[in-house]
C-alpha positions as CSV (number, residue, x, y, z in Angstrom):
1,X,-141.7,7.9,-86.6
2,X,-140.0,4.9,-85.4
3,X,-136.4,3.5,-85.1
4,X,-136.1,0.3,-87.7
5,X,-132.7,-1.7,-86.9
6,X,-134.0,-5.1,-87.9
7,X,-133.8,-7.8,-85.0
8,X,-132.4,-5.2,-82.8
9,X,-133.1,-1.5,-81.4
10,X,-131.1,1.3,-81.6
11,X,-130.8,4.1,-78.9
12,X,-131.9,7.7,-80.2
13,X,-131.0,10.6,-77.9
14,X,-133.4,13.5,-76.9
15,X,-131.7,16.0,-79.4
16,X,-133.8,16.8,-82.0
17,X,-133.1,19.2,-85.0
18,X,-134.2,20.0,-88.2
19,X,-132.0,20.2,-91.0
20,X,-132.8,21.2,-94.8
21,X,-136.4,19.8,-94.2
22,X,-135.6,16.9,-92.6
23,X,-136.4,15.8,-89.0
24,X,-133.3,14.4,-86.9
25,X,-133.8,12.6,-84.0
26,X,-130.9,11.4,-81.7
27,X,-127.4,10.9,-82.4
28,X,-126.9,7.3,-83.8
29,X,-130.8,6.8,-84.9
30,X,-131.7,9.0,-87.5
31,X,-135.3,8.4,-88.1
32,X,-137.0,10.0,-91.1
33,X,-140.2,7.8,-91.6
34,X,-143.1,10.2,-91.9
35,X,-140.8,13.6,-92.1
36,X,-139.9,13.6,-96.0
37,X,-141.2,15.8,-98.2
38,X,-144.6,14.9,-99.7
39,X,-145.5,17.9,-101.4
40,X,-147.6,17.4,-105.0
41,X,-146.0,18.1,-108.2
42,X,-142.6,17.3,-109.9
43,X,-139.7,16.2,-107.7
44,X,-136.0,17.0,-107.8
45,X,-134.8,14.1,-109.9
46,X,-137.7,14.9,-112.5
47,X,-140.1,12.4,-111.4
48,X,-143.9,13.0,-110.0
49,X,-144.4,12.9,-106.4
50,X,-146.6,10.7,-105.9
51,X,-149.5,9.8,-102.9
52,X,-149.4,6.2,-101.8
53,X,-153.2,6.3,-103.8
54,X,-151.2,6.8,-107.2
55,X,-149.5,3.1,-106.7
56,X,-149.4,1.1,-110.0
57,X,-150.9,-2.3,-110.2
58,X,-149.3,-5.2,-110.3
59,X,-150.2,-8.1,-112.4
60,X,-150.5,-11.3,-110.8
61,X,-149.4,-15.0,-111.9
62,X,-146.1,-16.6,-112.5
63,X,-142.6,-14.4,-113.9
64,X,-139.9,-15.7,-115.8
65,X,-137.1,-12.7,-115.8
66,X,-133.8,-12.6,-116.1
67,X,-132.5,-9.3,-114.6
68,X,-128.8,-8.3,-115.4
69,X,-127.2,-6.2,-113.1
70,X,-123.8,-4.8,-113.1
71,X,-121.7,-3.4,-110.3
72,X,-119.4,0.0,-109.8
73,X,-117.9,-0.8,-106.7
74,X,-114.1,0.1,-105.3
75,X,-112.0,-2.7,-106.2
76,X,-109.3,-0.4,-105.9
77,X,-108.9,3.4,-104.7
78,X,-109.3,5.2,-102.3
79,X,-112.5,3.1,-100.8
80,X,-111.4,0.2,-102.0
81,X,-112.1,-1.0,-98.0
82,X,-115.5,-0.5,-99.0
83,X,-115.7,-3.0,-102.0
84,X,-115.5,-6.2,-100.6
85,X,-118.7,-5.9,-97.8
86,X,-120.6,-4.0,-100.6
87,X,-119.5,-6.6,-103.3
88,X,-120.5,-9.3,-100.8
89,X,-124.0,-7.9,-100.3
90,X,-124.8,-8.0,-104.1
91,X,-123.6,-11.6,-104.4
92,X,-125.5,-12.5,-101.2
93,X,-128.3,-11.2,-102.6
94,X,-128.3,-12.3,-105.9
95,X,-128.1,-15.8,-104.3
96,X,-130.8,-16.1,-102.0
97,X,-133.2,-14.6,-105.1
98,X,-131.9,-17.1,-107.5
99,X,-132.2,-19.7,-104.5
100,X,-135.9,-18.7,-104.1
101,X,-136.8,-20.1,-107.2
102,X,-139.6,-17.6,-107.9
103,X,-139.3,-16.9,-111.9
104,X,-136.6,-13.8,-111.5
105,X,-133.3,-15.1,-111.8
106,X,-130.5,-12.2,-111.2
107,X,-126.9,-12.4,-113.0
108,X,-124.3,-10.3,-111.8
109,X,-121.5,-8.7,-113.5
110,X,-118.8,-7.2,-111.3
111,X,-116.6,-3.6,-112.5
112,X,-114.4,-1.5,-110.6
113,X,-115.1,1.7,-109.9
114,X,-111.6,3.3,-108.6
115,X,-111.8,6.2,-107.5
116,X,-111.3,9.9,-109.7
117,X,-107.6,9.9,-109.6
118,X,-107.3,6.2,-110.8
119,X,-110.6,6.2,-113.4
120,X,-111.3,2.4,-113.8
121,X,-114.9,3.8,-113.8
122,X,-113.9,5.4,-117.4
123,X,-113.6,1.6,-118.5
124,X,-116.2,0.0,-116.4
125,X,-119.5,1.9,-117.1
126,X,-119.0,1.8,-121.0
127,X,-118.4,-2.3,-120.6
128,X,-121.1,-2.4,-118.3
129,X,-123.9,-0.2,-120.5
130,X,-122.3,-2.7,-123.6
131,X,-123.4,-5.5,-121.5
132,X,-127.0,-4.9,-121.6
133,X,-127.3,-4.1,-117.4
134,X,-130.4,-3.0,-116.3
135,X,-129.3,-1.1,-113.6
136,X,-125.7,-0.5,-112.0
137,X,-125.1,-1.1,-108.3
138,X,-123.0,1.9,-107.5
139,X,-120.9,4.3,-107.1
140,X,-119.8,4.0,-103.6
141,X,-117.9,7.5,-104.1
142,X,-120.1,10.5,-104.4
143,X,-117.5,11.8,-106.8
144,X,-117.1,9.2,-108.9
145,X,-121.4,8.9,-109.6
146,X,-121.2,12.5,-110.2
147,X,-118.7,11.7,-113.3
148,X,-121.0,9.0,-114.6
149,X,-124.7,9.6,-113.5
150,X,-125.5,11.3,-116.6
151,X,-123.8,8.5,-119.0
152,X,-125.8,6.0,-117.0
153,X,-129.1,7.4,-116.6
154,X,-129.0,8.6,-120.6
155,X,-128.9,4.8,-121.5
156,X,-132.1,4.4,-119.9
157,X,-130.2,2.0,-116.6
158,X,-130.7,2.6,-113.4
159,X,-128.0,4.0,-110.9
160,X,-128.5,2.5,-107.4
161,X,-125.8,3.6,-104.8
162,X,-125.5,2.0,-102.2
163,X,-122.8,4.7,-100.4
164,X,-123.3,8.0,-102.3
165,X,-124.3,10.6,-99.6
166,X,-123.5,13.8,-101.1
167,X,-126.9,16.0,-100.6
168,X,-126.6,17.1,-104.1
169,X,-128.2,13.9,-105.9
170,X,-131.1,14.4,-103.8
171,X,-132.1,17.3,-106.9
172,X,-130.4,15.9,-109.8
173,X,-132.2,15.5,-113.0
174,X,-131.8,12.0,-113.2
175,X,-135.1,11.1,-115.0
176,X,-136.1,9.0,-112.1
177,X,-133.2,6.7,-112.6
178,X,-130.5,6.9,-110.1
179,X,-131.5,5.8,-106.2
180,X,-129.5,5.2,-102.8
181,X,-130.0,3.0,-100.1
182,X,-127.6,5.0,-98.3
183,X,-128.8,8.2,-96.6
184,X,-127.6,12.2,-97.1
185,X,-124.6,13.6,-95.8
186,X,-127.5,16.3,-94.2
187,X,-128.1,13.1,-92.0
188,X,-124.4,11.9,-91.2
189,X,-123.4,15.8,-90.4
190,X,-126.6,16.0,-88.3
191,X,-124.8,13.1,-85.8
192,X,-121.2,14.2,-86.0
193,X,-121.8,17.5,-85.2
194,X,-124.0,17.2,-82.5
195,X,-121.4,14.2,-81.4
196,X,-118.7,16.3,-81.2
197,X,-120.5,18.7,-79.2
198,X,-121.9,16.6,-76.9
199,X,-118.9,15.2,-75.9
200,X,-117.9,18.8,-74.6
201,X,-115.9,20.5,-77.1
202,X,-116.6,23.6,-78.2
203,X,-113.6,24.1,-80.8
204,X,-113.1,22.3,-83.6
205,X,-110.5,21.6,-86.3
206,X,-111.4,20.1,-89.9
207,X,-109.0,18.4,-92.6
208,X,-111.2,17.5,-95.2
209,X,-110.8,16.2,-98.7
210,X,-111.9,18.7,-101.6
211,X,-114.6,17.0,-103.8
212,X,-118.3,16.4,-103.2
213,X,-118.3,13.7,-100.2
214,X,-116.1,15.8,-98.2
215,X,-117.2,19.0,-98.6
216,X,-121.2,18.2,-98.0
217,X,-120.4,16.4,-94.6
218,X,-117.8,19.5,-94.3
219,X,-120.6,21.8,-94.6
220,X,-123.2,20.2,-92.6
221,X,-121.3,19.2,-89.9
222,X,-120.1,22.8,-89.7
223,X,-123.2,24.5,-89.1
224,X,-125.0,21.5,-86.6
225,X,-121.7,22.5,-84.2
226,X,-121.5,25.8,-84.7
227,X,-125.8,25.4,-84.0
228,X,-124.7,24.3,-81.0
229,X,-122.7,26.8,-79.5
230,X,-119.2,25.9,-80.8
231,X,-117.1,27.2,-83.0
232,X,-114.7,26.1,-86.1
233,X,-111.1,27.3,-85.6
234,X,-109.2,26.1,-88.6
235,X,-110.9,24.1,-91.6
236,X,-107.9,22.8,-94.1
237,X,-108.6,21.1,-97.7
238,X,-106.6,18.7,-99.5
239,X,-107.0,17.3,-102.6
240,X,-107.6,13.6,-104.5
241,X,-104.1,12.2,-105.3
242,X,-102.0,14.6,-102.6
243,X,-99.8,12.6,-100.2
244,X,-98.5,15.1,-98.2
245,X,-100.4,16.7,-95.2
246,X,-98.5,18.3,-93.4
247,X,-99.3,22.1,-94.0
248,X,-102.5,20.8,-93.1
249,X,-102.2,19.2,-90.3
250,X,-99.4,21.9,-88.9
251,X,-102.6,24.5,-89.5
252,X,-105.4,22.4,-87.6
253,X,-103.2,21.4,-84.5
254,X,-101.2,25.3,-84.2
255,X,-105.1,26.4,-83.2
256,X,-105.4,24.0,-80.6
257,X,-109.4,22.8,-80.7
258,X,-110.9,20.7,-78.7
259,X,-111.6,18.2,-81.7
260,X,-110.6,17.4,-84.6
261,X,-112.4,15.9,-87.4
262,X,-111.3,13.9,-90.5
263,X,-113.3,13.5,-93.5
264,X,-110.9,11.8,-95.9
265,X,-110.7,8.3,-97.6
266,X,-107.0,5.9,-97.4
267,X,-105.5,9.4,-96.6
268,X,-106.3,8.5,-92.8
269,X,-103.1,6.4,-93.2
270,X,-101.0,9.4,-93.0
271,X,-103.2,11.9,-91.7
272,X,-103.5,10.2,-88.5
273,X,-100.3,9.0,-87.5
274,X,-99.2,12.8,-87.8
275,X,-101.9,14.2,-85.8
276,X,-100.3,11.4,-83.2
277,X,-96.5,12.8,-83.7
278,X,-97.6,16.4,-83.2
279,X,-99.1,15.2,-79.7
280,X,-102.7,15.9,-80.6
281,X,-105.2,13.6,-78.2
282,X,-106.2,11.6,-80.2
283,X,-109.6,10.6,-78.8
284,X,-110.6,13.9,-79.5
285,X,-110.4,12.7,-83.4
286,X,-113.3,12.0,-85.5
287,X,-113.6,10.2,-88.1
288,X,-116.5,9.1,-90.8
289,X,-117.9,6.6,-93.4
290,X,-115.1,7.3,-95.5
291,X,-112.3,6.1,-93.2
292,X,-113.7,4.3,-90.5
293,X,-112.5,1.1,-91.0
294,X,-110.8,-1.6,-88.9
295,X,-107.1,0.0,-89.2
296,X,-105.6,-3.5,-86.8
297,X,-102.0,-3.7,-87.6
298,X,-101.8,-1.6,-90.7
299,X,-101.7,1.6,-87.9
300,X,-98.9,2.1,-85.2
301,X,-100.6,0.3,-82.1
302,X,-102.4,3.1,-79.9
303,X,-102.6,5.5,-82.6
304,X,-106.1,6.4,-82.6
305,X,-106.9,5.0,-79.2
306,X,-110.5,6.6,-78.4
307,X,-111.0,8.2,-81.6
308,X,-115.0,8.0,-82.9
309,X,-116.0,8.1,-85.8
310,X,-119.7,7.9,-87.7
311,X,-121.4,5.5,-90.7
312,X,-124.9,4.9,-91.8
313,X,-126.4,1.6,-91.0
314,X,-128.3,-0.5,-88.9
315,X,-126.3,-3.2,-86.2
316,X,-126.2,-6.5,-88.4
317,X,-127.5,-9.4,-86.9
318,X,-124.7,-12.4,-86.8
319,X,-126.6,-14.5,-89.0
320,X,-126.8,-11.7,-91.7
321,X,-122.5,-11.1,-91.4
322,X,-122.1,-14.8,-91.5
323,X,-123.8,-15.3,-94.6
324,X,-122.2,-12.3,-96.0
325,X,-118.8,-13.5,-95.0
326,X,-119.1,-16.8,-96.4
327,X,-120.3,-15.6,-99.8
328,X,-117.5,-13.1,-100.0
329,X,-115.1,-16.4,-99.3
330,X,-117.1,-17.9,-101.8
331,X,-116.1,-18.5,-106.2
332,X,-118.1,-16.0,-106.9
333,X,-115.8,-13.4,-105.1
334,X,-113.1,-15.6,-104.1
335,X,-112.4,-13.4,-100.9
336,X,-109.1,-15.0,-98.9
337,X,-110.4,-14.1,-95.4
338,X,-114.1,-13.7,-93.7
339,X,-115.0,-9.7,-94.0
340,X,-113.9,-7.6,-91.1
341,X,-115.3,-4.3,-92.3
342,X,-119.8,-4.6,-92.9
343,X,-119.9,-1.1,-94.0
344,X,-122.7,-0.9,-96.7
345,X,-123.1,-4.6,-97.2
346,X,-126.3,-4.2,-96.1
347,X,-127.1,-1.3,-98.3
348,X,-125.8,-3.1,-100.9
349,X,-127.9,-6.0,-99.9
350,X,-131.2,-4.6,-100.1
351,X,-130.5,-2.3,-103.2
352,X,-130.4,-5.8,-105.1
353,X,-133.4,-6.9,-103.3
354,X,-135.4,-3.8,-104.0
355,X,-134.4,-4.1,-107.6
356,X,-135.4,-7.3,-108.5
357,X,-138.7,-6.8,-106.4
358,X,-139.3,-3.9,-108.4
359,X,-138.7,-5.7,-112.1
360,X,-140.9,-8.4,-110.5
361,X,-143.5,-6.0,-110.0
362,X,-143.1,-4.2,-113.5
363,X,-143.1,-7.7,-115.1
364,X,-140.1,-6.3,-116.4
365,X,-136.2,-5.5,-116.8
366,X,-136.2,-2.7,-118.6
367,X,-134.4,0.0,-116.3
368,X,-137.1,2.7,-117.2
369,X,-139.7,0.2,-116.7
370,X,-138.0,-0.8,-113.3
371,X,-137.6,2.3,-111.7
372,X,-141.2,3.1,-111.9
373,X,-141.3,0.6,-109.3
374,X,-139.0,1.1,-106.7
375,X,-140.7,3.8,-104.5
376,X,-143.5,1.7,-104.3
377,X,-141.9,-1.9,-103.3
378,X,-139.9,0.4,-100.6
379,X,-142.7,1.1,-99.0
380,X,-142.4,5.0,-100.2
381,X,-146.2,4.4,-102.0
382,X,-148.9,1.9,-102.3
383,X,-149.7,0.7,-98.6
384,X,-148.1,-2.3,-99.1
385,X,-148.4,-5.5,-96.9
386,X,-144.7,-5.4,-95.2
387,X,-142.3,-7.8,-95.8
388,X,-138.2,-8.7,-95.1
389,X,-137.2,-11.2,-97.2
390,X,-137.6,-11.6,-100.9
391,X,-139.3,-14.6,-101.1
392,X,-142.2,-13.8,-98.8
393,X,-141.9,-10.1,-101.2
394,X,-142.0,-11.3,-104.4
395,X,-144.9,-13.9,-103.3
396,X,-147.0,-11.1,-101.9
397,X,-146.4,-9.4,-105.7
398,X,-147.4,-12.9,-107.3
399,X,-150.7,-12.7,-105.7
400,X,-151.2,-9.1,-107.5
401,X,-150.6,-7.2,-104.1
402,X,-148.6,-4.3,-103.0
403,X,-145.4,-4.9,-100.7
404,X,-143.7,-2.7,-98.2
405,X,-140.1,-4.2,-98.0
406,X,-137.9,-3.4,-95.4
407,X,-134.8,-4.8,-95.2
408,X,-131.2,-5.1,-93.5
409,X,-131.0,-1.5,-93.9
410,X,-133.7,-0.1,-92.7
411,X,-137.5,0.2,-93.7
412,X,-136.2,2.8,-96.5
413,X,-139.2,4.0,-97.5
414,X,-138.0,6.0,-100.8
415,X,-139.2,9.8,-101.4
416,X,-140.0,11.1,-104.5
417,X,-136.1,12.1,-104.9
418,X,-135.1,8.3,-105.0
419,X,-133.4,9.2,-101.0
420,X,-134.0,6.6,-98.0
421,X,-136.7,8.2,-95.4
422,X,-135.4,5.6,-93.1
423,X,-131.6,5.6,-91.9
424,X,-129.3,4.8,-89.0
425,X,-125.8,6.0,-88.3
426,X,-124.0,4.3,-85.8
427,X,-121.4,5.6,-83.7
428,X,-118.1,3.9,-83.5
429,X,-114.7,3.9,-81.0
430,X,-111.5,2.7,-81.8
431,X,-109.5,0.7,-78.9
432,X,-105.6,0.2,-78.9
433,X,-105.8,-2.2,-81.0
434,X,-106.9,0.2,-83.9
435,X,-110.2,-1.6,-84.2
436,X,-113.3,0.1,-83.9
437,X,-116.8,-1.3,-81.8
438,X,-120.0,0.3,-82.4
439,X,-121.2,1.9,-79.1
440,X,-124.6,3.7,-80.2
């Protein structure tokens, strides 16, 4: 097994677990390679498993594809912090294929996902499937896929998350059709957990939000701290569209743990500032992927001073958050300022990238027809001759050979559930300024 952060290395700690079958190592590396399940026969999201002997050929000679593919990203919501770096990594993407000029030309239409109290997802997956997609690039909310998984995958389209890391898509019956670049809350809980208790406390409080993200990192990050040696005090739920939090905070605070963690979306913006009022230290918070964003000026100054917080992904090289910065500025997205939040971008990224290398491989962009493809160009199957960029990829495929791609994200490596074997989570702190730098 080995770390991938591409151009740079990431830091693993001596910890090592094993959680639900998969090996952990360290606290902002979470390497996988090697450790996901290879057993023979059907896996969970009804497709074979198979051996990196069962690859499928590849024809070689010249493409000419066009390869639609339609987005169910946060324009607005909850995680609407999320849209714009994950928008920004389609467009980017979409871009530098089209720019390479190798007979797959992508074309990108953008929906809004909301979030399930809003439901622009209700109107966007039924314009999208009308539209002829070949795969959708989304949901970024766990709950919002599980609304619309089966309406996509029916139609024969691919669902490709780049965010979703609720455990439970890992065994859906998806006929092979819905994959994530992002990895399993079982990997995100593994860190935080272990975080918290590294840091020295051995109590901890919980507000969590009650749907499928929150209570899947809930769980897991509940039984890695309690694994080792602490103990949850107080674990309080909210729901989707409440506003008011203070019952719940009032409970988490009036058993005085040594921690505190927060697994919530734009809820933070109240959440937090009353955990602050009611004299709770507040770099004994935690936060997560779902709210770990740069809070600046939109926050009291000083009111998460210290607080850390978790999200899958790789550090970016500059080059990489420049070019996504200047595309999100761009027409295409016609951002007003360069992106200050890189969370999923480059999941987003490479879930394009992977796409259209697997339509180039199938000689195809037929969803059904793509999918068969996309273990394989990840590296997953096949024995593929590695590459990161999608013109040196889809060249390799040209010539009739396999590829191994590994991108911005990591080295991937799909199992036979559609789930990343590769991953990162990076560990964040905030500063009085209510911005957050990655320290692990």
């Amino acid at each position: 097994m080995s770390v991938f952060a591409r151009g740079k290395a990431s830091r693993s700690l001596t910890r090592k677990a094993t959680l639900g079958g998969l090996a952990v190592l360290g606290v902002s590396a979470l390497i996988l390679s090697g450790c996901a399940s290879t057993d023979e026969g059907t896996g969970g999201n009804g497709a074979e498993s198979p051996s990196a002997s069962d690859a499928l050929d590849i024809a070689s000679g010249e493409r000419d594809l066009t390869l639609k593919i339609g987005t169910l990203l946060p324009q607005t919501g909850g995680l609407a912090f999320l849209g714009p770096p994950e928008e920004a990594g389609v467009a980017l993407a979409a871009k530098e294929i089209n720019e390479a000029g190798l007979g797959i030309q992508v074309e990108v239409v953008y929906g809004d996902s909301g979030d399930p109290d809003n439901k622009a997802y209700a109107t966007t997956v039924p314009n999208l499937l009308g539209q002829n997609v070949s795969a959708i690039i989304g949901a970024a909310a766990s709950g919002v896929s599980k609304l619309v998984i089966d309406q996509i995958t029916a139609a024969g389209v691919v669902q490709f998350s780049p965010a979703n890391t609720s455990p439970d898509f890992t065994s859906w019956d998806d006929n092979n059709l819905y994959w994530r670049t992002a990895p399993s809350d079982l990997l995100q809980g593994e860190v935080l957990g272990n975080l918290i208790a590294d840091d020295g406390a051995s109590t901890l409080g919980m507000i969590v939000l009650n749907d499928a993200y929150g209570t899947g990192l809930q769980k897991v990050t509940k039984e890695t701290f309690e694994a080792a040696g602490g103990t949850v005090v107080a674990e309080e739920m909210f729901n989707t569209g409440d506003t008011n939090f203070s019952a719940q905070v009032s409970a988490v605070v009036a058993e005085d743990p040594d921690a505190i963690a927060l697994i919530t979306f734009d809820e933070i913006y109240t959440i937090a500032p009353e955990l602050a009022n009611a004299g709770f230290d507040m770099s004994k918070v935690y936060l997560v992927d779902g709210n770990l964003k740069q809070f600046g000026d939109d926050l009291p100054a000083g009111t998460i001073t210290g607080a850390k917080g978790t999200t899958p992904g790789p550090v970016l090289e500059d080059d990489f958050e420049q070019r996504l910065s200047d595309v999100y500025q761009s027409p295409v997205l016609g951002g007003t300022e360069p992106l200050s939040d890189f969370s999923y971008a480059a999941e987003s990224y490479d879930a394009v990238i992977l796409l259209a290398l697997a339509a180039y491989a199938a000689n195809s962009v037929e969803g059904t027809d793509i999918a068969k493809y996309l273990r394989q160009v990840s590296g997953g199957t096949g024995d593929g001759e590695k590459a990161t960029d999608f013109k040196s990829a889809a060249t390799i495929l040209a010539d009739g050979a396999q590829v191994d791609y590994d991108g911005y994200s990591g080295g991937v490596k799909f199992d036979e559930h559609g789930d990343p074997t590769e991953a990162t989570i990076g560990i964040f702190q905030y500063g009085e300024d209510n911005l957050h730098k990655r320290i692990n």
